[in-house]
Every structure is written in structure tokens, then in C-alpha cells.
N, C-alpha and C positions, 0 to 999 in steps of 0.2 A: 662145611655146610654144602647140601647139594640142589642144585638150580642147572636146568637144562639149559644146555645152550641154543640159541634159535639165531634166525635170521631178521630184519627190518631193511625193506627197500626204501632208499632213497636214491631217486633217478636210476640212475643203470649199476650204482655200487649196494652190494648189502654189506652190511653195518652187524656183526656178531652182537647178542647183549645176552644179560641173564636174566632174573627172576629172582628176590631173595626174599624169605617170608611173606609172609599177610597181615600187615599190621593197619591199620586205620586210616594212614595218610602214606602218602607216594615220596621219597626221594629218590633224582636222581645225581649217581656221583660221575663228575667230567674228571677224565684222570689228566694228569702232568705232562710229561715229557714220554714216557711210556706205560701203554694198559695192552695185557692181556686177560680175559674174562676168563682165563682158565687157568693158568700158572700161577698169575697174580695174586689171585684169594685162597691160594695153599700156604703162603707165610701161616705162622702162628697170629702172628701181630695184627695181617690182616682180617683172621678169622674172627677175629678176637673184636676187631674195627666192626665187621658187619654183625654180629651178636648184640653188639650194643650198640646200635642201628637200628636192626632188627627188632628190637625190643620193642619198639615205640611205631614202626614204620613200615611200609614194602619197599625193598630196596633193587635197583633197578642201576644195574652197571652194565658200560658198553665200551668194545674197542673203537677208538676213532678209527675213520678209512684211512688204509697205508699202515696198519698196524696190528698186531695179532692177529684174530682169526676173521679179522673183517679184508675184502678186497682190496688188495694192492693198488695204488692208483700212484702215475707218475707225477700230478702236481694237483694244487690243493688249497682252496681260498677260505679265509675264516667263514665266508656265507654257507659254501657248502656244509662245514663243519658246525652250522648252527641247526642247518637244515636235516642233519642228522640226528639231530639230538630230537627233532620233531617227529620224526619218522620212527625212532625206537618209541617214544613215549607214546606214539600211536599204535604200534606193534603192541606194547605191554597193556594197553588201553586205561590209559592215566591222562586224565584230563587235566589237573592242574599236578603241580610235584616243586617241593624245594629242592631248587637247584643248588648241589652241592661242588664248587670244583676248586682245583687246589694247583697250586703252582700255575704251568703254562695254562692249564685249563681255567683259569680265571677269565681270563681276556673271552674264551670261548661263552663263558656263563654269563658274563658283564654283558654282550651282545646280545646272546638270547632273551636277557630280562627286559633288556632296552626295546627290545623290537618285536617279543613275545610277552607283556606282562599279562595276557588273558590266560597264560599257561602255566603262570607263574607264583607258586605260594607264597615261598622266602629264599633269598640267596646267602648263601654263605660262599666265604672265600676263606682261604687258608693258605698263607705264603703267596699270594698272588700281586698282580703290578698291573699299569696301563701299558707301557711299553718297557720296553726291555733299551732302544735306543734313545729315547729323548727320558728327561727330567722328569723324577727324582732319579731313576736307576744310572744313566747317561753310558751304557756300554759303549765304549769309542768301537772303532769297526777293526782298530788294529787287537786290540785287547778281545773284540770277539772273535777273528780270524786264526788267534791263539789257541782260545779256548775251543774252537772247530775241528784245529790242529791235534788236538789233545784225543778226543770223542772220537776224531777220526782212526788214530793208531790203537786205540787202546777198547774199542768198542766191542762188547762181549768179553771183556774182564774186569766186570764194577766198577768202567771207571766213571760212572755217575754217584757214586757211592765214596771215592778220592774227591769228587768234586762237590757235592753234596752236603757228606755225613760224617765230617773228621772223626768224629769220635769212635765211629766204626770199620776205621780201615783195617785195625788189627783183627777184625773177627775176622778168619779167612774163610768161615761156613758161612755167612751173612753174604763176603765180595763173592765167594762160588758162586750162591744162588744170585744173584744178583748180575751175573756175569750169565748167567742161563738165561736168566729173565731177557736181557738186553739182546740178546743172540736170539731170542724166539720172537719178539719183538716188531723187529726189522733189520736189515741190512745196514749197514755202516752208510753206502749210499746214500739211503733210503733218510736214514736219520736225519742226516746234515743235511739234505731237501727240504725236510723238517725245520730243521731249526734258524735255516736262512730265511725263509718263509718268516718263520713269527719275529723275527728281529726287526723287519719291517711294518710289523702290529703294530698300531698307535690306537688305543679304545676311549683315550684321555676323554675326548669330547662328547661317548655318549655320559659319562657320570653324572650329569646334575640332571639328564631325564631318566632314571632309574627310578620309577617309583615302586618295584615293592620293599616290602619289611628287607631288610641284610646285615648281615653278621659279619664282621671280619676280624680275621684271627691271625697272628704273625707272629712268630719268636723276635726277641730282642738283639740276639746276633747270629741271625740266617746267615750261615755260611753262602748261600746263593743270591738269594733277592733281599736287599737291605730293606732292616724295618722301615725306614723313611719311605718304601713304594706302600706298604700296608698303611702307615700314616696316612699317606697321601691319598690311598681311596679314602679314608673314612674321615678325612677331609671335606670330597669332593662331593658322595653320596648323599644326597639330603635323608637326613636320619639315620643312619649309618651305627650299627653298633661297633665299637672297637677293643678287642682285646688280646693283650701284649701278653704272650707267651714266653719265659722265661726257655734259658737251652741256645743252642748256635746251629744244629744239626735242621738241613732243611728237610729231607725227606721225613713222611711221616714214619715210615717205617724204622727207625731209627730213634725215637722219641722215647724217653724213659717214662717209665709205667705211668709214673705221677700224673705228667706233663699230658698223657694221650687222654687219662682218664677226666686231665681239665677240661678239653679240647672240647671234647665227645659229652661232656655235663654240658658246656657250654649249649653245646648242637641241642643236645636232646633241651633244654629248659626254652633255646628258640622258637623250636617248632612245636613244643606240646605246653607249653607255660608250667611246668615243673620237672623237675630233675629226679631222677634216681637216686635211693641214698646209700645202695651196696653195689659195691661192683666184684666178679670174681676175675684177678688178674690173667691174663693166659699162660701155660706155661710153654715156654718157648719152642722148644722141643716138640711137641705133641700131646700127648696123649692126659689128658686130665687126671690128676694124683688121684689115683684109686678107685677109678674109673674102667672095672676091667672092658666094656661095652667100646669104651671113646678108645680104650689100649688096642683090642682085637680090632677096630676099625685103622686105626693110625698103623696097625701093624700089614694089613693088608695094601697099604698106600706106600709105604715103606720098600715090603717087597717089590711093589709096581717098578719102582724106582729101579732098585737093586734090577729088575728084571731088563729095564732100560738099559741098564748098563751104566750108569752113572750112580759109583759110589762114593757119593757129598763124605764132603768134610765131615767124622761126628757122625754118621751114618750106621754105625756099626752100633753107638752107646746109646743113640734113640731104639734102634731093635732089642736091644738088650733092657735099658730101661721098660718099654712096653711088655717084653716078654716077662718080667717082673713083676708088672702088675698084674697080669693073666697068671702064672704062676701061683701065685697068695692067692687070686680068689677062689683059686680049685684045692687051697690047703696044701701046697707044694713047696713049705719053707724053703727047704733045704735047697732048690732047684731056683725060688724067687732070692732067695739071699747070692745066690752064685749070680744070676741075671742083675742084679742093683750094682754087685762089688764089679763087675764086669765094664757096667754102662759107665758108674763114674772114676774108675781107675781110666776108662778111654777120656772123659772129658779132661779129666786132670791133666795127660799125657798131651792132650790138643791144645792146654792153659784155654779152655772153654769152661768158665769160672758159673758162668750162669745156671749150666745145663747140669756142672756137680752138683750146685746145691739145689736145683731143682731133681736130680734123681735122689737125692736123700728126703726132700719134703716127700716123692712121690712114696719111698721107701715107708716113711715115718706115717703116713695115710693108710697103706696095707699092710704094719703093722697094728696099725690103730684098731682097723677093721675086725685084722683076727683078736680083739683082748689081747694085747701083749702091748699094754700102757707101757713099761719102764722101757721096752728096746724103742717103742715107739720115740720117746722123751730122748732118747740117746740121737735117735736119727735128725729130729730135727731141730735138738741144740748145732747138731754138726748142719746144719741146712742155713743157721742163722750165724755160726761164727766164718761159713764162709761168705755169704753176704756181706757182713759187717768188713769185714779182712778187705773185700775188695772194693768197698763207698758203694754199695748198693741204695738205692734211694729207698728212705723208711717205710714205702708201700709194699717191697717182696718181703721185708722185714717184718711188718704185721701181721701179713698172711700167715707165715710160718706161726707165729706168735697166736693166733686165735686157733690152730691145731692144737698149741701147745696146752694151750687152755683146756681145748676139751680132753687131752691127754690126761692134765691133770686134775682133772674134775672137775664142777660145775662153778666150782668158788673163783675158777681162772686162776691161781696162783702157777706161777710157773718157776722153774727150777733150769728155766735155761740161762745159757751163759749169758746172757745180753747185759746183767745189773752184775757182774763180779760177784760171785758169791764168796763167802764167807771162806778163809783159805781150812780144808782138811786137819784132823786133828793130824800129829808130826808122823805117827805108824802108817798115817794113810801116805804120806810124800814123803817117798826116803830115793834120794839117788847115791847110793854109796857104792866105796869099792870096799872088798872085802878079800883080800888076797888075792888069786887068780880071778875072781870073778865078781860082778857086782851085780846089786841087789837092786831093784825097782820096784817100789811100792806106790800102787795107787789105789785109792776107795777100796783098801783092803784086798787087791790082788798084788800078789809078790811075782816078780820075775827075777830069775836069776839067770845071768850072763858072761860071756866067759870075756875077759881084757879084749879091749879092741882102741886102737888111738882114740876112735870118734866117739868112743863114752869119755873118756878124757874130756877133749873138746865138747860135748854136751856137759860134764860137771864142770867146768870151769867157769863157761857161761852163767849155768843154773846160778854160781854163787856170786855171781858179775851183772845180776839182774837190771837190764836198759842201757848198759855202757856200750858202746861200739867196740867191739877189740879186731885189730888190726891179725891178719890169718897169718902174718910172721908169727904172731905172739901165740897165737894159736897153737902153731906148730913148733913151736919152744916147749908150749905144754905138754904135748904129745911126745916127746921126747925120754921121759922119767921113765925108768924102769923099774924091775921089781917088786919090791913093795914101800919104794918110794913115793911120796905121793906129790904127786904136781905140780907146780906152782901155780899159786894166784894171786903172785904181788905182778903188777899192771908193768909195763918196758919192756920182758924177757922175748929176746926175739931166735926165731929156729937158724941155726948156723946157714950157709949160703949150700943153695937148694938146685943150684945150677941153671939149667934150663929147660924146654921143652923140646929139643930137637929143629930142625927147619920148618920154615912154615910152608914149604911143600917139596915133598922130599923129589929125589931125580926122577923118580918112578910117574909121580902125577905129572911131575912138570914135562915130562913126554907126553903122557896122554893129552898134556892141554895144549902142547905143537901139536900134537897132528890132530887133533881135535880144528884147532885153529887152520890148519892145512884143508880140510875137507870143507870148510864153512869158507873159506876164497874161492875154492873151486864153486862151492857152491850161489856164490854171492854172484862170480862173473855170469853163470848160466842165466842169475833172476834177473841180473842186467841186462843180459843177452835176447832175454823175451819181454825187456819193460815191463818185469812186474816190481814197480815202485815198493809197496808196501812188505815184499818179500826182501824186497834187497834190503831195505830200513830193516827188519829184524834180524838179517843174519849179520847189519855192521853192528848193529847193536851188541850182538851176541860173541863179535870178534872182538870190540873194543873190550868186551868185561872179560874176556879171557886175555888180553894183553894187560891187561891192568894188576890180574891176581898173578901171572909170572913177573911181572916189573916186581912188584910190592914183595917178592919171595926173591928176590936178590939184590943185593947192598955194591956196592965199590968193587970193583975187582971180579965181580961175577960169584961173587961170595953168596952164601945161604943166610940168611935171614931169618934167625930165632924165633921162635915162636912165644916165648915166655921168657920175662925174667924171673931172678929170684921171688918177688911180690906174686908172682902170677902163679908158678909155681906151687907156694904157698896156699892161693887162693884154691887153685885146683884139686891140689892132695886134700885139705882142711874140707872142703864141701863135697870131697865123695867120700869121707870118711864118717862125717857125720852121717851125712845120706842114707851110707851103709847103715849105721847107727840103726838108726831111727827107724831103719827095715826090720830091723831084728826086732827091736823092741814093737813094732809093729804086729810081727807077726805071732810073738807072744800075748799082747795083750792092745787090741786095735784105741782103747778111747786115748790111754797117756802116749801111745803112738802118733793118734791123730793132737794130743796137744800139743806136743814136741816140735813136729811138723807144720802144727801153726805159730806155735810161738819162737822154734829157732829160727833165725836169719841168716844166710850165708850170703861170703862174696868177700871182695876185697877185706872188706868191717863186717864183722859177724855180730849178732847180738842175742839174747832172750829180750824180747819185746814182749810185756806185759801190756801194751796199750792196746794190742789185737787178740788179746786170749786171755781169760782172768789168772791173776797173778796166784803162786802157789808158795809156800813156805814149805821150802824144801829140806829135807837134813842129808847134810852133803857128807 
């Protein structure tokens, strides 16, 4: 969304804010522990936040002083900080406005109501507390001096996002931007200034003079501020709405679709006395499924990026994805089908599980657009068997599922995988061997294949449907020659398979001495100019390279195996499937892509029917 950014003086600092829609009534949002007015509302999630905001409201976001693109200031009292909030809403020329603020911005909001309610329509709080140091929260000063410790080494690499948002430490495109954010923010300095400050916040006392309307809202295991502090306002607030949000993750950014979308009803049915009864979810990525206008837009922010110099995690498969969508709507299959298989063979490669099946709904959209119902139906059964695969919560899940619908007509009947369909007559699932080569039939496409172990190891499984088999036994089966055919009685294990060589052979473990050599020289130089926080990363960086040569030699200065038999096993058995599944792939993409979702590898391999509808196979 775009909203110019301006200035609001309060006393000698100016205060960055935005502008967002024109809707009938003023909110304004107090951000957390960190706001930027310009970086901040490029998330997806974010966008997504002030849309349906926007809908009902004029919304009205500002950097606190000492933070994005408002003035640096060396120290900083909550008065001032309320007194800013005065000063923007006079800039945007908003007389009253629901105060919205969430986390540390509570305490800021809780103030302003207390000592501004002529300016005040409704408050909401989200995740928010009285004090961080006394009761209910009770942070002891050793426990916060820790967690100081922490924010202080690792600031501008998400670690409020480790600290935060468990559930999202794996996404590594989520900790990037997030690690941007923090770095554009403020200073590591600058922060912890910050945060010693609010530890000493105590706002307990203004609550029982709070008189306008307020909302509050908290998850049940905030990994940050324990629900007991959300209790405890709406406790203290006479008349006080409370509502216990399910999830543990504190930032909002981080909140599954469901969860945001209760959030955000809540808000809106506060401030307007009814609620919304559709919402369109965001897609993560960017550029709205089939949307060439919001594509060619997303695609020009994209490059901006690229142009910066900073190529994000997953960078590559949103370009590709939007170029896909632009693509189809100029009638450029050929060109948008190469742009989709591009975007989510990158997310696959990245296990960026969201962003595949969001580039297949987006696929499944602009096939839809051009008349091409059946490829359509094909894209986004695969849009929803990857969701389901991964515990998607049933909101991305329905979305797909009302494309589906109109894919299939007006009656809604859907033909995607989600209810197990009915298994194929037996000509349509044949995985057999037939001398030199074998046969793949599905929904009446035949492939044929020439002997490879890992069809072995896919028929064995196929006739093994749900059992775990151990990749010894695997590789027993892969063993038959000729036109013998395999076994599939359960115990036969592959003869002893050796092992995988040293786990790091003379060659690396040179590079990691004198690698280690150059990081002591280096280390004494940062000690040599007191720079603390250089010397902690380069011990940091010695100790994990003395740890990976210890752990590569045993007794006697001996090499240290990398695999045994088992391991061995697991590794030949899962690139030979792998292989497999390639081939069969690239003859024929759907029993490719079911193979791929339904075989299991690793130690225990399986065909798991519980994640892909089951199929009666003739083996």
C-alpha cells in the first residue's frame, strides 16, 4: 500500500509517520519493541494487517524517536513518547483515534488514555503488560541482563524472532528480513538504551483511571509476555474486554492466518460494532494469485531489492512466480509454465513449503483465467496436498478449495485430493516390472522405464503400504537381479555396506588448521583494539572449528567414519529413490508428484497413505 512519509514535530525531535486510507474513523497503531514506517509494511503479513484495517478506518503509523526514520535521540522518557503520539495525530489532523498498541507499546497506549481520554476513542492492547519488572511478569534483573546479553551479540540476525516467534526460527527468509528490519531499526546500542528504559516502566497504577471503551487481546502461551500480564490488565481496567488468543508465538507477524484473522474481527467488530464476514488471505510471497497488475507491481519492488543488492532468501522464486503471472495474462503459456515450475522447484529446494503451494494456487488462478479448468484442478489439488502434508491450518486450505470450486463449476463439487478419492480402475495404477524395464500407469498414462534399484525400492514399498521398512531391508531388495523379482517378505537385510569414508578427510582438516590459524591471528588484533564484540565472534568461530576436527578423530589420531552400515544404507536407498522419482517425474509430472508425496525416506522408509490418497496398485 502506498502512504507518503512526512514529518510531526514534537519539541526539537521529528517523529516519521504515514497516512493509510480514508476510512470514516482514525486508528492509530504504537508499535513494540521495533517500527519502521517504511520497511515494516512491506512484509506480506503486514500488508495484509493494514488492508483490513483499512477497510473500516484511516490508519495512521509512526516510528517512535530513536528508531527508523524518526530522529535519533540519546535518552528517552515514556512522557516524551506519549507526547509524540500527540504531535503525529496533530500532524495527520485526527482528533479523537483508537489507540492501537501491541507489546512494549502497551505501556505507551495505557498512558496516553490515562492522561489523554479527550483524544481517545477505544484502546486496544495486544500482547501487552504493566511492567515488565514487578508482578504478574516479575523479570528478575539477572534473567533480564541475560536476555540483554543475548539482543546485544546477535542483533540484526532475528534474534527477536529466536526470542519471540519459536515457531518461525526455521524460516530462514522470515530470520533474513527480520534481521534487515532489526539492523535498519537502530543500533545494537541504541536498542538495549531502549530496553533498560522500559524495564523500569511501571504503568500498574494508572489502570483503574482508564476510562475509555478497551480491548485486550493475548495468546495463551506467549512465548514473551505471559498471558497472566494480559489477565492482569483486563483485571485491573474497569470494563475491559478480554480475549485469549490461542498459538505461543508473540510477534504478530508470525501468527497463523486463522489466528490474525480472529485478532483483526475482534478489532474491527470494537471499533465499528460489526465485523466482516470474508476475508481474502494474503499470499506470503507477494503478488495476489492472478493478479497480473498486483504481479507487475510486486515485480518492480522485487527488482528494487535485487537492485540494492540484497538477494533475500526465496528471492529468486517470488520473481519467477510473478513473472508467471504476467506471463498467462499476455497468453504466454509456454513462458508462464516455465516461470511457476521455476518459482516452486526454488521454494522446494529452500523446504519453503508455503511459498510451493502458494505458487501452484497462484498457477491454478492463471490457468483458471485462460479456460484451462482441468490443468487448472491439477495445480491446485497439488496447492492443497501440499498444505495438508505440512499441518497447514484449514484457512489456506479453504482458500484453495473455493478456486476449486469454481474450477469445477458452480455446483462446487471438487475432485481434489482433500476426501481420498475413490482408488483408479487397476489399468489406470500399474507399477510393474517387465523384463528390462517397467511399466507406470496412471489415469491412463503409461510410462515406461528402463531397471533402476530405486523402482525396486518404490515397488516394494507400493506393496508394503504404511509399514516402516528399515533401508537395510531396502537395500536387500535392491540387490535381485535379472529377472528375478524381489523380495517382499519383511527381515531381508543388504549384506554389510561398509562405510562412508572419514568425516573429514586430510584435505579439509588442513583447510580447518589454517583456517583456524588466521582467526588467532585475527582474534589477538580485535583484542589488541578492544573490540569486545569482534573478539566474541572470531572465539566463537575457533571454538566450532576445533570441535568439527576433534569430533573427525577417535583414539590414536584415527579418522572417524562417517557412516556405518545403517547409514550407508539410508543414503544409497534415498538417492536412489530420489533418482526414481526424477525419472518418473519427468515423464509424466502428476504420479511423479504423488510418489514424492507419498514415498518417505530415511533410516525407515514408507509409502504413507495418510498424506496422499491411497491408490491400489498392480505390482
Amino acid at each position: 500500500m502506498e502512504a507518503e512519509t512526512r514529518y510531526a514535530r514534537s519539541g526539537d525531535v521529528h517523529i516519521a509517520y504515514r497516512v493509510f486510507g480514508d476510512g470514516p474513523r482514525d486508528i492509530i497503531l504504537v508499535p513494540g519493541t521495533v517500527s519502521h514506517v517504511e520497511l515494516y509494511w512491506e512484509l506480506p503479513i503486514n500488508e495484509y494487517l493494514l488492508k483490513r484495517l483499512t477497510a473500516f478506518a484511516r490508519v495512521i503509523v509512526f516510528d517512535k524517536r530513536g528508531q527508523g526514520l524518526s530522529d535519533r535521540v540519546a535518552e528517552q522518557s515514556l512522557e516524551e513518547r506519549v507526547r509524540d503520539v500527540l504531535a503525529v495525530m496533530d500532524a495527520a489532523g485526527s482528533d479523537r483515534a483508537t489507540v492501537y498498541g501491541w507489546s512494549e507499546g502497551g505501556q505507551m497506549s495505557l498512558m496516553f488514555s490515562a492522561t489523554h481520554p479527550e483524544r481517545v476513542s477505544g484502546l486496544v492492547l495486544y500482547g501487552s503488560y504493566a511492567s515488565m519488572k514487578n508482578a504478574p511478569w516479575a523479570v528478575t534483573a539477572e534473567k533480564f541482563d541475560r536476555f540483554l546479553k543475548a539482543v546485544e551479540d546477535h542483533w540484526g540476525e532475528g534474534i527477536l524472532v529466536r526470542l519471540n516467534a519459536p515457531s518461525r526460527i526455521e524460516d530462514k527468509a522470515f530470520m533474513k528480513w527480520f534481521g534487515r528490519l532489526e539492523r535498519a531499526v537502530a543500533s545494537p546500542s541504541s536498542i538495549i538504551a531502549l530496553m533498560r528504559a522500559n524495564y523500569e516502566i511501571d504503568v500498574s497504577n494508572l489502570l483503574p483511571s482508564i476510562d475509555v471503551p478497551t480491548l485486550i487481546l493475548h495468546r495463551k502461551g506467549d512465548a514473551l509476555v505471559p498471558v497472566e500480564s494480559g489477565r492482569y490488565l483486563a483485571r485491573n481496567i474497569p470494563g475491559a474486554k478480554y480475549v485469549e488468543l490461542p498459538g505461543n508465538d508473540h510477534l504478530l507477524q508470525a501468527m497463523d492466518q486463522h489466528v490474525l484473522d480472529t485478532l483483526l474481527d475482534q478489532i474491527e467488530e470494537f471499533v465499528t460494532g460489526q465485523r466482516q464476514s470474508k476475508h481474502v488471505p494474503p499470499t506470503a510471497g507477494g503478488a495476489d494469485a492472478g493478479s497480473p497488475e498486483d504481479a507487475i507491481a510486486e515485480l518492480e519492488r522485487y527488482r528494487e531489492i535485487l537492485a540494492s543488492g540484497d538477494d533475500g532468501r526465496g528471492l529468486a522464486g517470488l520473481v519467477a512466480r510473478a513473472e508467471g503471472v504476467v506471463a498467462a495474462s499476455r497468453g504466454s503459456w509456454s513462458e508462464s509454465e516455465a516461470q511457476f515450475l521455476k518459482a516452486a522447484e526454488t521454494f522446494r529446494r529452500l523446504g519453503m513449503v508455503w511459498q510451493e503451494a502458494q505458487t501452484f494456487q497462484s498457477w491454478g488462478h492463471a490457468l483458471l483465467a485462460g479456460a484451462n479448468r482441468r490443468a487448472a484442478v491439477e495445480k491446485l489439488d497439488t496447492a492443497i496436498e501440499i498444505y495438508r502434508r505440512n499441518g497447514a491450518d484449514q484457512s489456506r486450505i479453504d482458500s484453495v478449495k473455493s478456486d476449486l470450486a469454481r474450477a469445477n463449476g458452480s455446483n462446487g463439487a471438487s475432485r481434489a485430493k482433500t476426501d481420498h478419492p475413490q482408488a483408479p480402475a487397476s489399468p489406470e495404477a500399474m507399477f510393474r516390472r517387465e523384463g528390462d524395464y517397467w511399466t507406470v500407469s496412471w489415469n491412463g498414462n503409461v510410462v515406461r522405464l528402463k531397471d533402476a534399484k530405486g523402482l525396486h525400492y518404490i515397488a516394494y514399498l507400493l506393496a508394503n503400504p504404511g509399514r516402516q521398512v528399515l533401508a537395510c531391508e531396502l537395500a536387500a531388495t535392491g540387490t535381485a537381479s535379472g529377472d528375478q523379482a524381489a523380495s517382499i517378505e519383511p527381515g531381508n537385510t543388504a549384506a554389510n555396506l561398509g562405510d562412508a569414508g572419514a568425516l573429514i578427510d586430510g584435505k579439509a582438516r588442513g583447510q580447518y588448521r589454517r583456517r583456524a590459524t588466521e582467526l588467532r591471528e585475527d582474534l589477538a588484533e580485535a583484542v589488541k583494539l578492544n573490540d569486545s564484540g569482534r573478539a566474541a565472534s572470531i572465539g566463537a568461530e575457533i571454538e566450532f572449528l576445533g570441535d568439527q576436527i576433534a569430533s573427525a578423530v577417535g583414539l590414536g589420531g584415527r579418522n572417524r567414519k562417517a557412516a556405518s552400515h545403517s547409514e550407508r544404507a539410508r543414503l544409497m536407498v534415498t538417492k536412489a529413490i530420489k533418482a526414481a522419482i526424477a525419472k518418473v517425474r519427468a515423464r509424466d509430472a502428476s504420479v511423479g508428484r504423488y510418489l514424492a508425496t507419498s514415498i518417505k525416506t530415511g533410516n525407515y522408509c514408507t509409502y504413507d497413505t495418510d498424506c496422499a490418497p491411497p491408490i491400489s496398485w498392480l505390482l
